[in-house]
N, C-alpha and C positions, 0 to 999 in steps of 0.2 A: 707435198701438196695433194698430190692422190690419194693419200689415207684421209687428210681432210673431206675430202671432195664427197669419198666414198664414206666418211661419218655423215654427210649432209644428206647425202641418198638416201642413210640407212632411217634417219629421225626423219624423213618424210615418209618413209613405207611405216613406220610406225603412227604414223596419223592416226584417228580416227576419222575424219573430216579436209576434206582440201582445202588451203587458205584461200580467201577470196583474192581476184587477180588485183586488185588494188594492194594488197600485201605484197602478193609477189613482186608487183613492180617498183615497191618502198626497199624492199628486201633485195631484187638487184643494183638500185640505183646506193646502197646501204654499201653491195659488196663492190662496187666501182669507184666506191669512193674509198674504201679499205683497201684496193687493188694499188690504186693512185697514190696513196699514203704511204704502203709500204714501197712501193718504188722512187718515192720521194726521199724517203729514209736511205735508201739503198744509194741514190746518185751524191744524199749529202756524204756518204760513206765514202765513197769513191774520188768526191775533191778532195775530200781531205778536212771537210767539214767535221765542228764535233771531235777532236782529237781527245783521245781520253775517257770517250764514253761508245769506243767503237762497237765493243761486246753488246752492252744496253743496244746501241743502237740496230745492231744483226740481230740480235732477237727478237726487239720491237718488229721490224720488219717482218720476219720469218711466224710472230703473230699475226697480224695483219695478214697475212698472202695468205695465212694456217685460216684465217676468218673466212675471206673473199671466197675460198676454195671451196670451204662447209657452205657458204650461200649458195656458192653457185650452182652445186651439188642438189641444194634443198631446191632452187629454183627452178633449175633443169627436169627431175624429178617431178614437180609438180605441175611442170609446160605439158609433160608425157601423159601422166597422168590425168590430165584434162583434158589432152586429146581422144584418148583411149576409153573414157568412159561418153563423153560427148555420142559416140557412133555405137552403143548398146541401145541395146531395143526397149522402146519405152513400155512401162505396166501394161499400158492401155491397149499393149498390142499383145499380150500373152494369153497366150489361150485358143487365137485364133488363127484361119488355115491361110495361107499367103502361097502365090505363084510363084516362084525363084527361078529365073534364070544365073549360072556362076558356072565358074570352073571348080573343078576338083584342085587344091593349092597343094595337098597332102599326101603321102602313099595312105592310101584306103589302113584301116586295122578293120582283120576279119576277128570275128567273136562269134561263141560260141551261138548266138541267137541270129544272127546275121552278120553286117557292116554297122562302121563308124568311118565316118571323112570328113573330113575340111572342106567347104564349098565358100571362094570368091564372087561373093554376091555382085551382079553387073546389071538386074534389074529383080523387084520386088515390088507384088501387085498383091489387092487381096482377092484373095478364090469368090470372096460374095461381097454382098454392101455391108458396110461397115457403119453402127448406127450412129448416127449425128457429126460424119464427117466422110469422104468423098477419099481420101487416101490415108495409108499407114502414116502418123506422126513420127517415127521414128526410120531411118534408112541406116538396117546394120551392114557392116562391110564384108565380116567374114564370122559363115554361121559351122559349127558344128554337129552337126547331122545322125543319128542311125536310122540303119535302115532295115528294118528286124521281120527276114523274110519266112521264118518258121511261124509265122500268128497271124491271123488279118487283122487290119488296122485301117476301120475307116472305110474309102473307098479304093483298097486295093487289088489290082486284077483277083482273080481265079489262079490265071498263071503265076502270078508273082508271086502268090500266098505260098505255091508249093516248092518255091526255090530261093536259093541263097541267092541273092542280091550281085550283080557283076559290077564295079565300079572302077575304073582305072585314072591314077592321077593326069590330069592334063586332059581329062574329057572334059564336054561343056553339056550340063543337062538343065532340062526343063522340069521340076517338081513342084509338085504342091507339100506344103510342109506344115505343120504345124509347132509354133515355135515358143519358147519362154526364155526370160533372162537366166544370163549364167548365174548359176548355183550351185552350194555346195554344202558339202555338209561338213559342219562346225563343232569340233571336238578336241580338249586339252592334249594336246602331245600329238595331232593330228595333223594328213595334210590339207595343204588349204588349196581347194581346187578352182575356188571363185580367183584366185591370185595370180593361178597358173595361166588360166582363160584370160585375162588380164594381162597378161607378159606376152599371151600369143598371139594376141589381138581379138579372141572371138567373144564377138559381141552378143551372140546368143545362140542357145542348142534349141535343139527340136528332132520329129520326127519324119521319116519319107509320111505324106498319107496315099500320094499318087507319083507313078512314074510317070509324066505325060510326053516325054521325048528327049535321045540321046540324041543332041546338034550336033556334035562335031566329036571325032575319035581324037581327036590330041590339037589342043590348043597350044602353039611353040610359042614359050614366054622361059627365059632362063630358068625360075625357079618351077614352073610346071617338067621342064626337060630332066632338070636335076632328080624331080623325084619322081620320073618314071623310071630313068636308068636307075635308081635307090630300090622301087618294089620289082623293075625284072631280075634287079640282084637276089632281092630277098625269095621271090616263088623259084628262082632256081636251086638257090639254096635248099629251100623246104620241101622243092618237088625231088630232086638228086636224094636229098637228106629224110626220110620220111620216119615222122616222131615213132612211130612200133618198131623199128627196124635203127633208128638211130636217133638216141633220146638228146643227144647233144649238139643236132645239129641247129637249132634256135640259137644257142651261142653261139656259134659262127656267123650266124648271120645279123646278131648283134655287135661282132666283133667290126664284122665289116660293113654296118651300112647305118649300127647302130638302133635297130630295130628291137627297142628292149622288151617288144610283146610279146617276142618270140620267144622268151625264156617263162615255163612257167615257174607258178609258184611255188611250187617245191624245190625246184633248183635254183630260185632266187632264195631261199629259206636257207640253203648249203651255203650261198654264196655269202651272205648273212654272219651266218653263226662261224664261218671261217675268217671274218674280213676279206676278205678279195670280190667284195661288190664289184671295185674300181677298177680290179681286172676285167672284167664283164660290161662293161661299157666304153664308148669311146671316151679313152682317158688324154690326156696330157702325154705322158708316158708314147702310147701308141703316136700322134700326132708328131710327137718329137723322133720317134722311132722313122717313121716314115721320109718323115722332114732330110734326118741326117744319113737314109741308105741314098736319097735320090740326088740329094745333094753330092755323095760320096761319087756314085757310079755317071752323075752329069761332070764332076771336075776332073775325073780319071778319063773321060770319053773327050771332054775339050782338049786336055793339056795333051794326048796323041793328035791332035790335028794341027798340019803346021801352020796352017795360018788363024785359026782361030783366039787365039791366047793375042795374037796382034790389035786384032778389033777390041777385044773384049778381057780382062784380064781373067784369069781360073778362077781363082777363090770369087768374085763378083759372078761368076757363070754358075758356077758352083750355089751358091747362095740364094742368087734369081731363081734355080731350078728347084731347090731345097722347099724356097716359101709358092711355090705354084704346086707341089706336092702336097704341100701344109693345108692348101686353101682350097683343093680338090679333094681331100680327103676328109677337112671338117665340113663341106657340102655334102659329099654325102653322108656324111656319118648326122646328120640335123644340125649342125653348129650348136652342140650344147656348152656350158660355161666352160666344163675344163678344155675344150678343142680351140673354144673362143680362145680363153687365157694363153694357153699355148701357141693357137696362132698370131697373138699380139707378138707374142716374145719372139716368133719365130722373125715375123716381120720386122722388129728393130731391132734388130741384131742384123739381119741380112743388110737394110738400112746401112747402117754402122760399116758395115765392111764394104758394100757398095760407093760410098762415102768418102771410106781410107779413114774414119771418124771412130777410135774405141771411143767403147762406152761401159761403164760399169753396170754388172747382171743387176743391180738391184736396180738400174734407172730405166732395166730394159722392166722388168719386175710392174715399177712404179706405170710403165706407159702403159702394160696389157694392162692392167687392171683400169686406168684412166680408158682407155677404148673398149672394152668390157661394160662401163658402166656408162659409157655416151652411148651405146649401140644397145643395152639394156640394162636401165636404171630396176627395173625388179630382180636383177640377177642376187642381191644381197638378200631375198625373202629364201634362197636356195641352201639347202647344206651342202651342195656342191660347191659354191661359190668360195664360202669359207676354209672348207676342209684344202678345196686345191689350192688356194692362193695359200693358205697356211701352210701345208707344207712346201710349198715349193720357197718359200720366205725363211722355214726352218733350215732348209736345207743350203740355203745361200749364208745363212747365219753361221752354221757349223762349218759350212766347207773356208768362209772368211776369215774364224777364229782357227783353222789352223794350215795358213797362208804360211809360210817359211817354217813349217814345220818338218823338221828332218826325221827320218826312222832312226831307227838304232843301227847299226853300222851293220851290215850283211857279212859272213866269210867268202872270199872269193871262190869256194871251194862249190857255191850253191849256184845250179844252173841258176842262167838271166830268165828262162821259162820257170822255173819255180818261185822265181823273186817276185815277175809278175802276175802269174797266178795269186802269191801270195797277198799282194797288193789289192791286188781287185775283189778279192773276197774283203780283204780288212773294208775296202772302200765301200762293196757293197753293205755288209754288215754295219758299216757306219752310219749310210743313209738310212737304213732298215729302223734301223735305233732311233736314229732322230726323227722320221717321219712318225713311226710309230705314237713316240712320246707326243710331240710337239700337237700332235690330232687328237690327242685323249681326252682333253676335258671338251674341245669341241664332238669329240663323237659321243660324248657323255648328255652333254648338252639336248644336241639332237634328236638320239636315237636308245639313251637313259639306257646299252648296253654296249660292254666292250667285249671281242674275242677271246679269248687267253691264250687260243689256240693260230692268234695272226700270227706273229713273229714268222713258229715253223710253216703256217699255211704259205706265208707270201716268199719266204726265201723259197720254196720249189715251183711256186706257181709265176712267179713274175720272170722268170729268166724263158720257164716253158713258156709262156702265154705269149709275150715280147716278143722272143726271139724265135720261134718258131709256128705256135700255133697260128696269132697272128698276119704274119709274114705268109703264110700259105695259103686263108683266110684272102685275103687281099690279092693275091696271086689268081687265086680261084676266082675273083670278082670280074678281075681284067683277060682272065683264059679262060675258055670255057668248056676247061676238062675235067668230068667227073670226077678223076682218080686224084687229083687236087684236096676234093673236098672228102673223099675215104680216108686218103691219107692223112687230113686235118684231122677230123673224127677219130682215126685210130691214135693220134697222139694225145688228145685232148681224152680219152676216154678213161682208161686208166690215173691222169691227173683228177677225175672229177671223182674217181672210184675214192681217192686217199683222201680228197679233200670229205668228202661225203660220211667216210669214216671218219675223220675230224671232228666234223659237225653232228656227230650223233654220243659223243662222248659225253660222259653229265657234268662235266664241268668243262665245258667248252667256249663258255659265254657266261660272261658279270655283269647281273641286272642292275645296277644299285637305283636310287632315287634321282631323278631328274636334279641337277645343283642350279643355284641361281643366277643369273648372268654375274651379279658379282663376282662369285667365287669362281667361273671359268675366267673371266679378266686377272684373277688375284694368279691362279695355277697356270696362265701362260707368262704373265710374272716369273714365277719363278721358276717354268721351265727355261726361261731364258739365265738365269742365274744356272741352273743344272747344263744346261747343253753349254756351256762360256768355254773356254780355254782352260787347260787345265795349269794351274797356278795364280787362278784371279780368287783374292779373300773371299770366302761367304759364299760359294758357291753350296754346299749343303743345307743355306737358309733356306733353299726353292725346296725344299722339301716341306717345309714349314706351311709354303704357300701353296705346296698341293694338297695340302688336308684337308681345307673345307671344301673343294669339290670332288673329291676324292671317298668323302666318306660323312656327306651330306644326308643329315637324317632323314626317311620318310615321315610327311606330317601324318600322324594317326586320331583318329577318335578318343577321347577319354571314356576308362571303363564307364559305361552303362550307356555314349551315346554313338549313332550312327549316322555315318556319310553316305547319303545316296545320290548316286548321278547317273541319270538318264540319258543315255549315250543318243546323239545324232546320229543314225542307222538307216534314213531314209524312209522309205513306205517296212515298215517294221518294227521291233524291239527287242532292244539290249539293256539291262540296268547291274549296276554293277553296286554292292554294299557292302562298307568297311566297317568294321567294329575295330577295337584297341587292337586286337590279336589276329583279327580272321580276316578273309576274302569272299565273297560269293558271289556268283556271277548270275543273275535270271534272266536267262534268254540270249541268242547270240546276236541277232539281226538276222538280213535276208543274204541269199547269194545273189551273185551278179554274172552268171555266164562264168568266166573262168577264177573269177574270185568272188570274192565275201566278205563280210562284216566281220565275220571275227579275225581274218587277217588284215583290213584295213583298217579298220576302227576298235574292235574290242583290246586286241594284244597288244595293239602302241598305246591306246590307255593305261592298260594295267603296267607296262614298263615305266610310261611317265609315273607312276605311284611307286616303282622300286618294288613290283610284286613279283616272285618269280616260281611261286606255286600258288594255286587257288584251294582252298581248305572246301568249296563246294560249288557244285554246278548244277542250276535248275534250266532244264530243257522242258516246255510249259507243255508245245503238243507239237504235231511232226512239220504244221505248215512251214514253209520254207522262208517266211519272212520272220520267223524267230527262231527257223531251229537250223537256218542254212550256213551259219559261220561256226556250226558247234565242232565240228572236225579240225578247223581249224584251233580253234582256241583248248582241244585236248591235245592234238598234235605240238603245240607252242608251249604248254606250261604242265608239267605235273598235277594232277585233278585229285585229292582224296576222294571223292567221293561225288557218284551222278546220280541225282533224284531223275525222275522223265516220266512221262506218258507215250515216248515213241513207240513205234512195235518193235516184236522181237528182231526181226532182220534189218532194224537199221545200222549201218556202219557204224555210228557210236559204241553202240553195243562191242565192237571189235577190239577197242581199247582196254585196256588189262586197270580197270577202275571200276572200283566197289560201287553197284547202283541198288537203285532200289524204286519202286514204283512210287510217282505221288498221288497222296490219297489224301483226302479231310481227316483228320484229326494228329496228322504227324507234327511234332514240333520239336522243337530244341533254342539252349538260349545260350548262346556267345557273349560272352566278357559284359552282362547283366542285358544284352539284349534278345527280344523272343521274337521268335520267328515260328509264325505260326502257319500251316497249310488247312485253305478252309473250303476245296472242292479241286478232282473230283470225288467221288462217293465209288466206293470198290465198283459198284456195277458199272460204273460207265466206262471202265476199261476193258471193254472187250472189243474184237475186231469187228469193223463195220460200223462202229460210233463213229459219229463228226467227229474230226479234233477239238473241232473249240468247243466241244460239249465237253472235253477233257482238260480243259487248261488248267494248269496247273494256278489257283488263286492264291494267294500269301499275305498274312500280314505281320508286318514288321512294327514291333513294340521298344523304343528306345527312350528312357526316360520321362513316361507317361504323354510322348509324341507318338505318334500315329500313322503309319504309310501301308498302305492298301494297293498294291500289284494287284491287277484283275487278269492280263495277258487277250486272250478274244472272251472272254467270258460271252454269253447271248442272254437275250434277256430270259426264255425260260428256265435256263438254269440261275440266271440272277435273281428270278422270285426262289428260285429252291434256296441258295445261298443267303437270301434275305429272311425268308422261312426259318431257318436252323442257325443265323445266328442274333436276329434280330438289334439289338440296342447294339449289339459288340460288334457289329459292322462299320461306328462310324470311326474315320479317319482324319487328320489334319489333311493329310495328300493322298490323294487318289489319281496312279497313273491308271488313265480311261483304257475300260475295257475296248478291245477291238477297234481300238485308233479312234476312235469317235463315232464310227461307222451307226447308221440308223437301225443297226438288227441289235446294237446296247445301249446302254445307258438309259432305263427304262427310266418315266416319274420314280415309279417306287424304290428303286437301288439308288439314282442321285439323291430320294430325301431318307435313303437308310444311313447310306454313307454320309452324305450333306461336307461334303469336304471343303476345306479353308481353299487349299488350291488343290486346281486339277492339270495332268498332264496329258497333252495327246501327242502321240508317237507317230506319226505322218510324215511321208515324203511331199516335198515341193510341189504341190502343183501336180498331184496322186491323180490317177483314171480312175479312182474309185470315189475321188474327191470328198476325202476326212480331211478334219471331221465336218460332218455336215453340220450347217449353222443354226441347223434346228437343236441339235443336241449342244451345241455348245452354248446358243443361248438357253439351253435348261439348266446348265449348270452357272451360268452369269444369271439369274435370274433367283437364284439362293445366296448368291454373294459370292462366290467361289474365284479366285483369280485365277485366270486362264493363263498356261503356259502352251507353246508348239513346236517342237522341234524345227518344224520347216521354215517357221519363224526366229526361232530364239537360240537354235544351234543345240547345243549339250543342254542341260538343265540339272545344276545341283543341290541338293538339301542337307540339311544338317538337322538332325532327334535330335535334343537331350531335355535335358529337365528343364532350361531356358526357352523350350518352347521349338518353332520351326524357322530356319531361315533358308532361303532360295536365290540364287543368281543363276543368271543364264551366259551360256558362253562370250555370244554375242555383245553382252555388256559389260563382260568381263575385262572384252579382248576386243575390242574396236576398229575394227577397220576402215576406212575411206570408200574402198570397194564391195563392200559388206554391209552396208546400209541400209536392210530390209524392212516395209512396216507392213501390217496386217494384213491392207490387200493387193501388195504382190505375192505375199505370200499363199495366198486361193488362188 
């Protein structure tokens, strides 16, 4: 009934639209009556009614309950979800400054520009009058905030401008904010951060614009206390641990507090191309770790006392102490799905024993996952959710099918220490194997690459990480002796040395093509046929049904036309074009403080495509809203070859990749399509030009279609541009020059180009606010249909000789929570 329950959750996070509540109450009253049915069925079962048609009748039933379950599921779901959007801040309120009074709910994340927190809204006013009504229409609950103390903004002290922001969870401040709906950016094979906002409850971000008063140093509320002792864990961590002198000490303090901003991104990159992400976070694994030392060292402490064991029996002392270890340790660690899952299981099973009531691991299995999704029905939009419940369902599957399994007869002549050494390797290596497998097409699915190098990365890394690193990790949180967290560090250092060698091998990781949920259903199929008992018939047919996800074609272009797609990159640009054979990437996007668009957004595209080298890379000019993810995305994939305009001394330059300056008149043509570069002109790369007098302009010819990359183009160089190439300027598509911005898209370039459609590449709700609606009605006023990233998410096209055709992500891929129209999006 929990697999039901949680297929009903999953078909309503697949929504587009929430059903109206008249539905949901035809659709409970639907499942109460299928509840009532199959219990009916069940009691006639039971007198003895229906003799003959017992079977019919048990299944009919175990339908029914399988229905009521999926309703309930869908219903539940959508009661949340109606909640959860209800208290988001309406349109009408974005843009503008609001008073806030709140707590801090969250440990502060420092970044490299200042803070980011969580603030529990407890009163909300606006800073001025608000036209043609008297208060905020909307009252959100809990907003998320930065607070970006290197830049002024607005009306920020003097003093505040020149210092990093101080914020502690479980303060209570007074700010003025300025706020907009959550948003996010919308990209195939990407993550969806409008969903995550959604699952957390916050109903809108914004910015500090004024500090106007810290009320109170610690407001005491359970989950404010929780995550103070969470960030005094972590700054001692990071202060003891200091990143130049001890590059690993973020992992331990993600070990133990779960704090994943502390690892950057290059040691997430290791942790990655190794498989051992799962180590690196709080897992299941750890939780269960904890669970059974405390529980171990509580029964051995009861059962010496003589009178204790009277009141209370051991294994129940034992157990109670086990699951308050379980449920202190997934508090602090954030209660993420796998801690969650874990600690369901922990708690019914403790249950179960407190009780005197066995219970079979899969019915404990079946409840975490039912309390997992009553406490968060978004938990299924997660690839955590999947992968842990998966394998922990694998592993209850293998360890079932060989239940009265004997070994081969031992000689007596073999120490009982070698036998069980023996044993527990075979045992560990056995889980190894089946988690491994049993995850594959779900991590295919996902994250469109597997390890090659997991197997040996995790057999050294989970027993060190588990059993010691961990364990001391944890130690360190609760004593507060530095030589704790040295000695962690010096054992963890050398694991991260070998894993890191791992991950830098060249075939360490298998891109292949994202498979379609079919065929991961068909290939857990018949991993369950593979992992069976050995002597059940047909067990090598799972092979059969690992092949379509296993070896799932990339779709590609036909020779002479091109896929282009406009990557959602926020206030920047990425566009990425395929021909039958090649790759090329123009532009990466912008950085964001300690990451970037080409680690978030460019390189999980190119893996959802099955690409695991790019045949070219256009870097258009040095500003950092197109040239800031480019380290990332040569560091990630094999590059033949870098065109650029940057200077000599940019890091790209560092990479051992054949470049070459872009200039007008360079071209080349892939699998019959031409790619043409049409500015800048040799002189304008000299040092001390603008960039955007340099941007690299392009156009792309595929089957007498048309696409026209401008990157910042300005309009004095777009009459040079419009000069020299006159009629052969015009385009079907033209992504706009300089995001829409009022310094391009002159008359004269919109009616040289006169494009069918145009793109602009803008962030949500930009400080520079692209594109302006002057130029966009220039181009709607020639007939051009307007596309907007901040709007429309990804945006992709199709050249060929059939002409042009365009979908955007947003319509692609629908969501309930993602329902944006024109003017939230200004």
């Amino acid at each position: 009934m929990s697999i039901a329950f949680a297929l009903g959750v999953l078909l309503l996070q697949l929504q587009g639209h929430l059903p109206p509540w008249s539905w949901l109450t035809l659709l409970l009253l639907a499942s109460l009556g299928g509840a009532a049915a199959a219990l009916r069925v069940r009691r006639l079962q039971q007198v003895g009614q229906g003799r003959g048609r017992g079977t019919h009748a048990r299944w009919a039933s175990l339908l029914l309950l399988a229905c009521f379950a999926a309703l309930a599921g869908f219903s539940w779901s959508a009661w949340r979800a109606g909640l959860a959007l209800s208290s988001q801040l309406a349109a009408a309120d974005e843009g503008r400054d609001f008073v806030v009074t709140g707590i801090v709910s969250r440990m502060p994340q420092n970044t490299a520009l200042g803070i980011r927190f969580q603030l529990d809204v407890e009163q909300l006013d606006p800073a001025g009058p608000l036209p043609g009504q008297a208060a905020p229409i909307s009252m959100p609950q809990r907003l998320s905030l930065g607070w970006w103390g290197g830049r002024r903004q607005g009306a920020v002290a003097e003093s505040e401008e020149r210092h990093r922001p101080v914020v502690h969870a479980g303060e209570r401040w007074r700010l003025t904010v300025r706020l907009k709906r959550p948003h996010g950016l919308r990209n195939p094979g990407g993550f969806d951060a409008e969903a995550w906002m959604l699952e957390r409850g916050i109903d809108a971000t914004g910015t500090v614009r004024l500090a106007q008063e810290r009320l109170s140093p610690f407001v005491i509320r359970p989950d404010t206390t929780i995550e103070r002792v969470r960030e005094a864990v972590r700054d001692r961590f990071l202060a003891t641990l200091p990143a130049q002198d001890y590059p690993w000490g973020g992992v331990l303090a993600a070990l133990a507090v779960g704090d994943q901003q502390a690892v950057d991104a290059g040691q997430w990159r290791i942790f990655a191309r190794t498989g051992t992400t799962h180590l690196m976070s709080i897992s299941g694994l750890h939780v269960t770790l904890v669970a059974g030392l405390v529980a171990a060292l509580a029964g051995a402490l009861w059962r010496r006392h003589p009178r204790a064991p009277l009141g209370l029996a051991t294994p129940r002392a034992a157990a109670l102490a086990g699951v308050a270890a379980a449920l202190i340790y997934t508090l602090l660690a954030g209660a993420g799905v796998p801690a969650l899952r874990t600690l369901s299981m922990v708690g019914v099973a403790a249950l179960a024993v407190a009780t005197g009531r066995a219970t079979r691991v899969s019915r404990v299995l079946a409840a975490a996952l039912l309390a997992v999704l009553l406490l968060d029905p978004w938990a299924v939009l997660a690839p955590g959710f999947w992968l842990s419940f998966g394998a922990v369902a694998a592993l209850l599957y293998v360890g079932a099918g060989r239940v009265g399994h004997h070994a081969s007869p031992t000689p007596e002549a073999v120490p009982a220490w070698r036998r069980r050494v023996r044993d527990e390797l075979a045992r560990f290596g056995l889980t190894q194997w089946a988690a491994t497998w049993a995850t594959l097409p779900l991590v295919l699915f996902f994250f469109q690459q597997f390890s090659l190098v997991s197997p040996l990365a995790n057999a050294v890394a989970i027993p060190l990480i588990s059993l010691v690193v961990t364990p001391l990790a944890l130690l360190a949180a609760l004593v507060p002796l530095d030589s704790l967290l040295w000695l962690a560090h010096g054992v963890l250092a050398p694991l991260m040395a070998a894993l890191q060698w791992l991950a830098d091998q060249p075939l360490s990781v298998w891109t292949p093509a994202a498979p379609p949920a079919w065929s991961v259903a068909l290939a857990l199929a018949g991993l369950g046929l593979l992992l069976a008992p050995r002597g059940l018939p047909g067990r090598l047919a799972g092979l059969v049904l690992l092949l379509p996800a296993l070896s799932w074609p990339a779709s590609r272009p036909a020779p002479g036309e091109a896929w282009v797609t406009v990557l959602d990159v926020g206030q920047g640009l990425a566009v990425v074009v395929r021909t039958a054979e090649h790759t090329l990437a123009y532009d990466t996007g912008p950085a964001w403080g300690e990451t970037d668009a080409g680690e978030r957004v460019v390189a999980p595209y190119l893996r959802t495509l099955g690409v695991d080298r790019l045949d070219g890379l256009v870097v258009t000019h040095s500003d950092r809203d197109h040239s800031g993810g480019a380290l990332s995305v040569l560091a990630a994939f094999p590059v033949d070859w870098l065109v650029d305009t940057l200077p000599p001394a940019h890091p790209a330059h560092h990479f051992d990749v054949p470049r070459s300056a872009c200039e007008a008149g360079l071209a080349w043509v892939w699998d019959g399509v031409r790619f043409t570069v049409l500015h800048p002109r040799p002189e304008a790369l000299v040092p001390g030009v603008k960039p955007n007098r340099q941007s690299c302009v392009m156009m792309v010819e595929a089957g007498g279609s048309r696409l026209l990359l401008a990157a910042d183009l300005e309009i004095p160089d777009e009459a040079a541009v419009v000069g020299r190439s006159g009629s052969a300027l015009a385009a079907d598509v033209l992504v706009a020059p300089h995001h829409g911005g009022a310094s391009a898209s002159s008359p004269a370039f919109v009616a040289a180009v006169r494009p069918a459609q145009v793109v602009f590449s803008a962030g949500y709700r930009n400080r520079f606010a692209h594109p302006r609606s002057e130029v966009v009605e220039r181009y709607r006023q020639i007939g051009s249909v307007v596309w907007r990233t901040d709007r429309d998410g990804a945006i992709g096209f199709r050249l060929g000789p059939a002409g042009v055709t365009g979908i955007a992500e947003r319509q692609r891929q629908p969501r309930y929570w993602a329902t944006a129209d024109e003017a939230s999006a200004r």
